[in-house]
N, C-alpha and C positions, 0 to 999 in steps of 0.2 A: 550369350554374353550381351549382346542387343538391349533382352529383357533385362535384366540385371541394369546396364547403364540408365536406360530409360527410365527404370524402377526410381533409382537414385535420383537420377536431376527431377523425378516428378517430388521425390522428399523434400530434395533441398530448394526448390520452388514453392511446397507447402511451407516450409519453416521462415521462407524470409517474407511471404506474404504474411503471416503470424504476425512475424513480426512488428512487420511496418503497420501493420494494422494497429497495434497497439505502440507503437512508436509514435504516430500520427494523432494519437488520441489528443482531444484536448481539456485539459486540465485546468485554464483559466479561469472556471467558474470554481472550483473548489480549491485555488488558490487566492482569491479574490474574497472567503468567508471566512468568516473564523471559526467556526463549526460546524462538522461535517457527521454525516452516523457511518458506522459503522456496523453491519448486519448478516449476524452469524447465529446459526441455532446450535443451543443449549441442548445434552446430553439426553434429553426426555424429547427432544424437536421440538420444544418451543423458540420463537425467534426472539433474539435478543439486538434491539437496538441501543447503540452505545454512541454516543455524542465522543466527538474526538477532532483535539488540533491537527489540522493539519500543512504542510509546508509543501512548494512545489522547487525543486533544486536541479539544475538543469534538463529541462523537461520532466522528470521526473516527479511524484508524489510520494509523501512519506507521512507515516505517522508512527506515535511512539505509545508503549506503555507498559507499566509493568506490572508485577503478577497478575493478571486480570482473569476473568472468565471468557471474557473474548478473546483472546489468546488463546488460552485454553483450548477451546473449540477452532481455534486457528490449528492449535498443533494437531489436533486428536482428529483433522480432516474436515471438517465443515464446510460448505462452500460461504463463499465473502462477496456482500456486496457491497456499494460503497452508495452512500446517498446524498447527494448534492442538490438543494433548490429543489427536491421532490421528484429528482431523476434519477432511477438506482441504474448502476450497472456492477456486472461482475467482475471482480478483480482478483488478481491471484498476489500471492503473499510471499516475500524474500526478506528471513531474517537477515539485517546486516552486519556482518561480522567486520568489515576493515576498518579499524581503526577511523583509520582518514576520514574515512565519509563518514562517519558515526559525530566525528568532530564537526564536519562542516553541516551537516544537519541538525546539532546541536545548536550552533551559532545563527543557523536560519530561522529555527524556532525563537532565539531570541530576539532577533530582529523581528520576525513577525508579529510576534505575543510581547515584547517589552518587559517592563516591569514586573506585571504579572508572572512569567516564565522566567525572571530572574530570582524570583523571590520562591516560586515553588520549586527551584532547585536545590536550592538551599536546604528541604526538608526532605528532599531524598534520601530514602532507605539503601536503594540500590538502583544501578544503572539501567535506564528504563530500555528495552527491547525494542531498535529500531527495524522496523519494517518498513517495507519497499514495497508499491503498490503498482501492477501491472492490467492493465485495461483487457479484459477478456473478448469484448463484445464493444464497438464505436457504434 
């Protein structure tokens, strides 16, 4: 029983250190640009670098898009890294499905990008896929 409990609080020691680790991250450089890449390998493992807005909404990063290849390779497993100012790191990827925040990250996009992101809304096909972007490695 010992082992067992001990097992346990060494888990849940490993997952909040996890955590905070990428809790901790700091974001302010790739909140601070307007373009950021995006890089994920293509079905053949070639790399594909993708230029992409992105928004920082409370602590958090996010970027958006829709049908893409980068996606793509997001769902079908690829690993992601995120490249800021010429500093990649790896990040893991949560589509965001609630509502609410899909609205308030919309609204941050526009405040960030202005005009520009008001206007390519407007030729929206369909509701662009927001992803949530989690720091693998600080």
């Amino acid at each position: 029983m010992r082992f067992v409990r001990g097992a346990l609080w060494a888990l849940v020691s490993v997952c909040f250190a996890t955590a905070g680790a990428a809790d901790s991250f700091d974001w302010a450089p790739a909140s601070e640009d307007s373009v950021v890449e995006i890089l994920t390998s293509d079905a053949d493992g070639s790399l594909r670098e993708t230029p992409v807005w992105i928004i920082v909404l409370d602590g958090a990063a996010y970027v958006r898009t829709n049908d893409s290849k980068w996606l793509g390779n997001i769902r079908r497993g690829t690993a992601v890294r995120l490249r800021v100012r010429e500093v990649e790191t790896q990040v893991g990827t949560d589509e965001v499905k609630d509502a609410a925040l899909k609205a308030r990250v919309e609204e941050a996009f526009k405040t960030k990008y202005g005009f520009t992101q008001r206007v390519m809304s407007l030729f929206r096909m369909s509701e662009p896929t927001v992803l949530k972007l989690t720091a693998l490695e600080s």
